[in-house]
N, C-alpha and C positions, 0 to 999 in steps of 0.2 A: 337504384341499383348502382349508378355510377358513382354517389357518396359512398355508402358503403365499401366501394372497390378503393379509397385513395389509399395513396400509401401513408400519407401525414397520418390519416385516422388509424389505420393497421399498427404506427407507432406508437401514435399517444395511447392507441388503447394496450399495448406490452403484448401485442401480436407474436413480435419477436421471442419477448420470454418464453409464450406458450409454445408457439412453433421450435425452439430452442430444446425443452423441455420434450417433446415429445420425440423431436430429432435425438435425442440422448441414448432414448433408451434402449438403439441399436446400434450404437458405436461407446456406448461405456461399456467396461468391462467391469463385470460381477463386483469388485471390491475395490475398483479404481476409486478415487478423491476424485470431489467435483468443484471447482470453484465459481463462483459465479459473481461477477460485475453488475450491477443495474444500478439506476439514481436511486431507488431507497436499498438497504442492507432489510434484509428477512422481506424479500417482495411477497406479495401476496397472489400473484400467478404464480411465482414460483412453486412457491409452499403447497400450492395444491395441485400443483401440476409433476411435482418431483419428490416422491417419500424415502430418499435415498439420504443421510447426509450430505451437509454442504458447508465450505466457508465461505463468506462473502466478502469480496475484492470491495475499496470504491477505485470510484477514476484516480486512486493516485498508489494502491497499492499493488503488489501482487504476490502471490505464492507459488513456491516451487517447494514436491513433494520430497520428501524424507529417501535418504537412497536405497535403491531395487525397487522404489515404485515408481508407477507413473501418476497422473495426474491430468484432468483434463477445465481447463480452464474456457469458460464462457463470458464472451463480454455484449451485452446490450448496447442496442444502437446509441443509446443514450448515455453510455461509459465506455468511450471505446480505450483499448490500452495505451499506455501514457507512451508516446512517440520514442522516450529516452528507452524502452525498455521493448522495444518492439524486436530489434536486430538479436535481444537474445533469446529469443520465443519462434520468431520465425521460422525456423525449420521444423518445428513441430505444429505448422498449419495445415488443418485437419480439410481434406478436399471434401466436395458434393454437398455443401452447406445447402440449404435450403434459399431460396431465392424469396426476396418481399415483394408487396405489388410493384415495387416503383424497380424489378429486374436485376437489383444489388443483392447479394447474400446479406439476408435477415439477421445477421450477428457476426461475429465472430470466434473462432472455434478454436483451440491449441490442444494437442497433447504435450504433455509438458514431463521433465525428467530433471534428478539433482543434479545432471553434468552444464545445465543449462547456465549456474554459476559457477566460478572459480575464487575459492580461497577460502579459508580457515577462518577460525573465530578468532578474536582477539583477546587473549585470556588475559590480561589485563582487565580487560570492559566485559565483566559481565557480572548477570546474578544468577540467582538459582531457576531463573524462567527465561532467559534469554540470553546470549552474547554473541558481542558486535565481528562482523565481518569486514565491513566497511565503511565509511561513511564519507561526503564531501561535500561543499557548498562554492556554487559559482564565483563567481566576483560579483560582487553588486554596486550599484551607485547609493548613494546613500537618498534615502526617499524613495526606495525600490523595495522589492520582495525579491529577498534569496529564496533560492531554492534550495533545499538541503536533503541530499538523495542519503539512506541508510540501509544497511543491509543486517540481519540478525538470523541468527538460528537458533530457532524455541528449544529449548535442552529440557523444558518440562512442563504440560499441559496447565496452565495459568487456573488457579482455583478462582477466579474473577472474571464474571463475566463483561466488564467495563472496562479491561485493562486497558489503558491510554498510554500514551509516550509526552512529553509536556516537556517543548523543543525550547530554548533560550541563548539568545545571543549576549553573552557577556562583554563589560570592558577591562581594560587590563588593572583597574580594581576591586573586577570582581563583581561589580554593578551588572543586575541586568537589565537591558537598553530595550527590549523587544522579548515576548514570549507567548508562545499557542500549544494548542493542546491538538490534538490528531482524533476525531469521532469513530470509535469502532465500538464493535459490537459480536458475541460470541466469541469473544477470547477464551472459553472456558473448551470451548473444540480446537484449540489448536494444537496440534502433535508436533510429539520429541520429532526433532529429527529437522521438519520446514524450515524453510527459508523462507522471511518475510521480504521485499524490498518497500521500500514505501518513500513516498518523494513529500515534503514537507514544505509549503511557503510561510516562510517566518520575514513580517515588513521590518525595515531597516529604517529607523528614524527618519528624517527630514531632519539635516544641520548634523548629522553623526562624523563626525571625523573621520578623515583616509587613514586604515591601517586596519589589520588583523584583529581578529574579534574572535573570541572564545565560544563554539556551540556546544550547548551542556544540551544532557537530558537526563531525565526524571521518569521513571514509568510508576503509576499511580491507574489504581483501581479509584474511578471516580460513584463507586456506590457507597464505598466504607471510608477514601481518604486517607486509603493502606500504601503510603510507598514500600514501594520494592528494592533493599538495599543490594547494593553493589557487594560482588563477592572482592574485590579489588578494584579500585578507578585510581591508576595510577601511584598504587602502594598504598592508599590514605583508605580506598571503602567511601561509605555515605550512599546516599541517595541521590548524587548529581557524580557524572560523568560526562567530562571533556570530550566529547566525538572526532570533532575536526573544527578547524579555523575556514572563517568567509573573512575575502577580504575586501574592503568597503571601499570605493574607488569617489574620489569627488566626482559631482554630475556636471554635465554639460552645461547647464543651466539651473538656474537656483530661482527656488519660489518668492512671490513679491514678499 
């Protein structure tokens, strides 16, 4: 009996999702958006515990719904929301969460709204399935991982269920020095209207030179290897779009 009761086990085994899932179905509203955070995207608690639609968050992104709605956002113990993005979510933390064994609220809970971001698209950067709000990248040491925070609002539900973003740090010829791709899944449910944010680590050589670095992005359906062209990327179009500059700091110390 006292196995059964730990809290470790109530985790591993997605306690939370299910206790989450059942918690819902009396604090969503009829036609509310549900997002949901867990270590895999399409959890399989979830799925049979929830017949409602859903988008799935990972630890590094989030959504805010389309404006006059709300939205209620759930994160597993196991993805909780990424620290940088917390103070804009906060006030919409949903009380009487459910408690796990170990006395902690079992997840966490948001209802969430479009006023929760501020600013317009960048009609320069965008396509016909997304443009850009914002974008930034820390300072980094060279032999480090930027971080490269982005903001978008989907202008029209992606005919792709694979749709990726595929992040690159350029140099000032042009070369690119570093590039990743972002795992998502059910991009084919995403609505006009959301905001995506989503935080990106792209590593920075080891030996990269101090100075400004160009971050491109590419969005690319990885089932067909359909990019997605730009309706404008700084007057030219294409399939690569300038976002924002990182700029690569020499490091403290230097590898043997």
């Amino acid at each position: 009996l006292g196995w059964a009761q730990r809290a470790d086990l109530f985790y591993q085994a997605d306690g939370d999702l299910a206790l989450a899932a059942d918690w819902l179905q009396t604090v969503a509203e009829p036609d509310e958006q549900v997002y949901v955070a867990s270590f895999h995207r399409e959890h399989p608690t979830w799925i049979t515990a929830w017949d409602r639609p859903v988008t799935w968050l990972g630890g590094d992104s989030l959504f805010l719904p389309p404006p006059q709605e709300t939205a209620i956002a759930v994160f597993a113990k196991s993805a909780p929301p990424d620290p940088s993005w917390v103070s804009l979510i906060e006030v919409g933390l949903l009380p009487d969460i459910p408690a796990g064994p170990d006395g902690t609220p079992a997840f966490w809970a948001y209802r969430l709204d479009a006023s929760m971001v501020v600013g317009e698209a960048d009609s320069d950067i965008q396509n016909p399935l997304l443009a850009l709000i914002e974008a930034s990248a820390a300072p980094t040491m060279a032999g480090e991982t930027a971080s490269v925070l982005m903001t978008w609002r989907i202008q029209q539900t992606p005919p792709y269920y694979r749709l990726r973003p595929v992040v690159n740090i350029k140099d000032a010829n042009g070369a690119t020095i570093s590039s990743t791709d972002v795992f998502l899944l059910g991009t084919d449910s995403w609505r006009p209207g959301e905001v995506m944010i989503q935080r990106v680590p792209v590593k920075v050589p080891t030996g990269t030179p101090p100075g400004d670095y160009a971050v491109d992005v590419s969005w690319v359906d990885r089932d067909t290897d359909t990019f997605v062209a730009y309706i404008n990327a700084g007057g030219a179009g294409g399939t690569t779009a300038q976002i924002t500059t990182v700029d690569v700091l020499r490091p403290d110390t230097f590898p043997a």
